[in-house]
N, C-alpha and C positions, 0 to 999 in steps of 0.2 A: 561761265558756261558749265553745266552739268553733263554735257553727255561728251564722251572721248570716244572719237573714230578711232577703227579695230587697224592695226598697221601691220598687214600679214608677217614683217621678216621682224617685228619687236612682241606680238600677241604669241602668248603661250597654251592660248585658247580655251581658260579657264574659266567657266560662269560665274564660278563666285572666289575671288581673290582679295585677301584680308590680309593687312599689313600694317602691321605694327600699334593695334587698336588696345588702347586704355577705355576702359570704361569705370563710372564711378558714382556715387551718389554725393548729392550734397546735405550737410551736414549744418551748414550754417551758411551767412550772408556770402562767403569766401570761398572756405573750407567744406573739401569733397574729399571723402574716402575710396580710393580706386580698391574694386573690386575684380577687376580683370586687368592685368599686368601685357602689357607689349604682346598680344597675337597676334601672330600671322601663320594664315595657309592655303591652300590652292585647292577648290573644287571645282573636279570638272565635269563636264554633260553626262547623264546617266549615273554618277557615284552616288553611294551612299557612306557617309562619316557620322562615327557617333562617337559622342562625347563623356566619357566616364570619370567618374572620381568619387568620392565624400559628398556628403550634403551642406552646401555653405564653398561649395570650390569655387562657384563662377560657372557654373555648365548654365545654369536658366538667364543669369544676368548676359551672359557672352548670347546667348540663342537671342533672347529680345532685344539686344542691342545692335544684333544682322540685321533688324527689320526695320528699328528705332519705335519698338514699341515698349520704354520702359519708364516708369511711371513720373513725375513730374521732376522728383528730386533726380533724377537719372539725367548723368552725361556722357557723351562721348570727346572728351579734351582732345585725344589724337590719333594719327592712323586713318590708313582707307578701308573702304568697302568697296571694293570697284563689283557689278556687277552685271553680264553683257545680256542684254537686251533679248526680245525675240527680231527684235528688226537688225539683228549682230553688232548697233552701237552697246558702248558702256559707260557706266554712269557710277559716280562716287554716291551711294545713299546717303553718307551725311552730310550733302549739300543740296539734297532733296528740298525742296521748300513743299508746302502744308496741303497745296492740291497734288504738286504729283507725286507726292508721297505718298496720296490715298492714291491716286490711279498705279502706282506702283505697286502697292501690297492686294493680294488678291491675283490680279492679271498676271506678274511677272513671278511674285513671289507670297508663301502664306504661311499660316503658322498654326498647328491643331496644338492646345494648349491642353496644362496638367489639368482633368477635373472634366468633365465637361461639361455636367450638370454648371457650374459657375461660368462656361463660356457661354452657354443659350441665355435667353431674357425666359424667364420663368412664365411670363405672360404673353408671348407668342407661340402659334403652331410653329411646327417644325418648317411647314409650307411658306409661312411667311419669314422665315431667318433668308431662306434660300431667292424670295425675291425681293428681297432687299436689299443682299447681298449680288444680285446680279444689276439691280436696276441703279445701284449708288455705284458699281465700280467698274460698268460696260458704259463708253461713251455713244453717242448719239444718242436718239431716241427713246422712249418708253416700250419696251419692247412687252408686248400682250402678255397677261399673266398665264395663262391658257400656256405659252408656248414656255414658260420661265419651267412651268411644273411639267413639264412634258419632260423636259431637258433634267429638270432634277428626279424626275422617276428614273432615267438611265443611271444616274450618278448613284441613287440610290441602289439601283438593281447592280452595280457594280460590287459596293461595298458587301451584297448577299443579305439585301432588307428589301420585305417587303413596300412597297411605296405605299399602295392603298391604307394601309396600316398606320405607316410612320407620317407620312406627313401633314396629314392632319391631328397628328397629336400634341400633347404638351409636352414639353420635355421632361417631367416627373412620371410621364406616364409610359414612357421608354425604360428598360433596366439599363443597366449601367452600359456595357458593352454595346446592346443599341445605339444609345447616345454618343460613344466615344466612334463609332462606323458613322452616324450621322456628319459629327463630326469633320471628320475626315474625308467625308464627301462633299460636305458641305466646302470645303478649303481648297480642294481641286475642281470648282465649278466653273470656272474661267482658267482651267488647264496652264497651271503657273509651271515655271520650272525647275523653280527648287523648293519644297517643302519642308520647312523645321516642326519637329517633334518633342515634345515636352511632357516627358515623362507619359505617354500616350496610355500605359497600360495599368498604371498606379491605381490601387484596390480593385482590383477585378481580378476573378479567380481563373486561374492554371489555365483551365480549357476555352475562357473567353481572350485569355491573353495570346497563346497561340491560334484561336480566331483570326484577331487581329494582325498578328504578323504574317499569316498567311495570306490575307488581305494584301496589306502592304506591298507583299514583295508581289504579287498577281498585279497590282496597280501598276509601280513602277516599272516591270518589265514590258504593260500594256501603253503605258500612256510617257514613260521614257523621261520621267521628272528625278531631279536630283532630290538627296533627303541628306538632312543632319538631323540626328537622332538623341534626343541627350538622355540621359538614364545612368540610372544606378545597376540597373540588373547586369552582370556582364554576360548572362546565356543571351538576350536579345540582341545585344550588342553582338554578339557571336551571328546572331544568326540572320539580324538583319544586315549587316554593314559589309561593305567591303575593307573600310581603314577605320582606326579606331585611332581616337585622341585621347588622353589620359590628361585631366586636370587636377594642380593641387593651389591649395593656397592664389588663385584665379590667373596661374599662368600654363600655358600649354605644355607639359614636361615631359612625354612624349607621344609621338605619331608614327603612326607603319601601318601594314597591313595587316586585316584580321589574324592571319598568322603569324608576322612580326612580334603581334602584344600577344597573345595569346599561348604560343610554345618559343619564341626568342625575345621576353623584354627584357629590356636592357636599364630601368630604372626601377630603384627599391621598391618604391612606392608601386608602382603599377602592379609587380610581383607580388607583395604583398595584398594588393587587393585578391588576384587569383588566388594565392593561396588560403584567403578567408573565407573562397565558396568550397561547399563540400562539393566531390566528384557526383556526377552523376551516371558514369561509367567506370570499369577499370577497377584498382585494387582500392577498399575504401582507404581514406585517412581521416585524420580529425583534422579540420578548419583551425589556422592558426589566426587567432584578432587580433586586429591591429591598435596596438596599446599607443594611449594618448590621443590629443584630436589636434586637427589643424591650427597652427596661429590664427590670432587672431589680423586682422585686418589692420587693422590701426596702428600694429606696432612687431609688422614683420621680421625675421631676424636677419641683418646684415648678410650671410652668407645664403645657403642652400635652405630653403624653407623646412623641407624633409629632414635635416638632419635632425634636430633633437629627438624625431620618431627612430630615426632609422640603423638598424644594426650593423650597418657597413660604414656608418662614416669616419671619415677621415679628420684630423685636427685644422684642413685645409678648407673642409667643408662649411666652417664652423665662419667663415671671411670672404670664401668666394662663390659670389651666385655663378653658376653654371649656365652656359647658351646654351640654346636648341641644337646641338650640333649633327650632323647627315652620318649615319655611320651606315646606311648601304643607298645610294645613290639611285634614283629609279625617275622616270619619268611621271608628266601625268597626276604630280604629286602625292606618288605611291613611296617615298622614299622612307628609312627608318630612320626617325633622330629620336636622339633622347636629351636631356636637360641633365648631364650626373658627373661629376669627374670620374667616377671607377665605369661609366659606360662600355668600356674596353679590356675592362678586365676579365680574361676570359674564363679564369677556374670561378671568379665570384656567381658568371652566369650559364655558367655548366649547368647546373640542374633545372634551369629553367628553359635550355634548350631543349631537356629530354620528357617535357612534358606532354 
């Protein structure tokens, strides 16, 4: 059976709870390289969590692996996906089988991906993505095209695009930030409840990218959808997100809230990413880079992934990987862990309190 009754005194009433998920590609007849290390975390109705690190962490493979849309050599060996329904059953995604996998994605849940230009078919109007997308993933009947475009003129007049205009266009003949609002309208047109974000704002300049989060956060406060956010930027990550996840080497190494990571983290690595942006306020400084890059994959090191980078480590680091451990406890899955042995040392994270 696929779908799990919600048992009010054991349901922690989270829509999307992830637990303990490897994901990984294969490499040969046998042999798969895991790219995403044992996560687990708890999203609940209305949240927004974004996903931060390096490029090569496991932010895009962990986001298309919530959906099971990752490309053939892509597995998921272990771990659940429970996630609860709009009828308040819940259901584990990767025991999804091949129809309601598709009636799943789109209606329950959807995904605006990096590029968008590469997510549209280059030889379809914008009008026909949108009924296509309603008439393959709305059950019963053929519902009138007439009424498809009606419904996606609202969608569109939400995102702050003209319909007349967009929808019968090509998608080359949209500018970029059009395209990436089509998008995104396009992905909430069967009003799912949690939306993943992929890199949404990637080459689009300053003012069409604050467009778009202004979007965003108008959407979600109207239409009440959760969102995982993945990105490199940590300003959007600021500004759209309630909790922010911090990935390295593809495991979760900490989680808290916007202000958790932002003026109290508690792992090198995440600090170090903040201290690499210059301020945009306040007294200037100069951005310190973060010297060296991630292991690789294939031949991770025995203890703390971070350590060879990191200027705090310890001889202890060097043997023992570190758990996600809770160092302020909060409900709702607002709590602060971090993955570090010196997590709790508190002159190490003095100055990162006072930012």
């Amino acid at each position: 059976m696929n779908d799990l009754p919600t048992d009010p005194d054991t349901d922690d009433g989270a829509l999307l709870s992830v637990r303990g998920v490897d994901v990984g590609y294969r490499t040969g007849r046998r042999a798969h390289v895991t790219a995403v290390h044992d996560v687990s975390f708890d999203l609940h109705p209305g949240q927004s969590m974004a996903l931060v690190g390096e490029s090569g962490c496991g932010k895009t493979t962990l986001g298309l692996g919530l959906l099971r849309l990752l490309p053939r050599t892509g597995v998921i060996p272990k771990g659940e996906i429970l996630f609860r329904r709009k009828d308040g059953t819940r259901v584990d995604v990767r025991t999804l089988h091949k129809e309601r996998l598709r009636r799943f994605r789109w209606s329950e849940a959807a995904m605006v991906f990096q590029g968008a230009m590469n997510a549209f078919n280059p030889v379809l109007r914008v009008e026909d993505h949108f009924v296509d997308t309603f008439r393959a993933h709305e059950g019963g009947g053929r519902r009138p095209r007439r009424e498809i475009l009606e419904e996606s003129a609202e969608l569109l007049e939400m995102v702050r695009l003209d319909p007349a205009r967009v929808l019968n266009a090509f998608p080359h003949e949209l500018s970029g930030g059009m395209r990436q609002r089509s998008l995104i309208a396009l992905a909430l047109a069967l009003r799912p409840r949690l939306l993943i974000l992929d890199e949404p704002t990637t080459a689009l300049d300053l003012l069409t990218q604050r467009s778009i989060v202004e979007r965003l956060a108008e959407l979600r406060e109207r239409l009440r959808f959760s969102m995982v956010f993945i990105t490199h930027d940590l300003g959007l990550a600021a500004a759209l997100a309630d909790r922010v996840g911090t990935m390295y080497a593809g495991r979760l190494i900490e989680t808290g809230t916007t202000r958790d990571i932002f003026h109290r983290s508690r792992h090198p690595y995440t600090s170090a990413l903040i201290d690499s942006v210059p301020p945009v306020v306040g007294d200037l400084r100069v951005p310190e880079s973060l010297p060296g890059g991630p292991p690789s994959l294939h031949a991770l090191p025995p203890g703390c992934s971070f350590a060879p980078r990191c200027a705090h480590a310890l001889p202890a680091c060097d043997l023992t990987r570190p758990e996600l451990d809770v160092l302020v406890p909060r409900d709702e899955g607002l709590a602060h862990a971090a993955a570090c042995l010196r997590s709790t040392d508190a002159e190490l994270h003095a100055e990162g309190a006072s930012r």
